[in-house]
Steps between C-alpha positions, in 0.01 A plus 500: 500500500444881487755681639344838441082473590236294399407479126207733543762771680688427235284565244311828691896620486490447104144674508609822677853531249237509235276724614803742615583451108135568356547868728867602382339416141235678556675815651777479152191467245159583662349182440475178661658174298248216506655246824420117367492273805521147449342245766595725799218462720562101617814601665279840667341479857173659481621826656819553261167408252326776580761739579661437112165543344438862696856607347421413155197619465541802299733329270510292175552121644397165345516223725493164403401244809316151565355671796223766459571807651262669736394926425587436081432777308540389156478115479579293222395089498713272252399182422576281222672823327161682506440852730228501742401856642 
């Protein structure tokens, strides 16, 4: 039982921590860090989707998911340890 929200409120609560982090670093060194997400998007309706992809945008993210992700920029395939473009 969750006590505090559903795991995809959850998890967009985790999202916006980190993004808040990825600004105060950004404000202390003038760069963004690179944000690694791991298998977010199955816990994600498709608004909190799209609304997380608009805010990283102009940032350094790799996401790893089983799902593809609509509006990619840069996507990267792996299969059998090989890259597909």
């Amino acid at each position: 039982m969750n006590l505090y929200g559903s795991q995809g409120q959850q998890r967009t609560a985790v999202l916006t921590l980190k993004l808040s982090e990825l600004e105060i670093i950004y404000d202390e060194i003038g760069e963004y860090p690179i944000l690694l997400l791991d298998d977010f998007m199955s816990e994600l309706d498709e608004k909190r989707r799209k609304n997380l992809l608009e805010n990283i945008e102009q940032k350094q993210v790799l996401i790893t998911c089983t799902d593809k992700i609509e509006n990619e920029k840069n996507l990267f395939n792996v299969k059998n340890g090989k890259i597909f473009y």
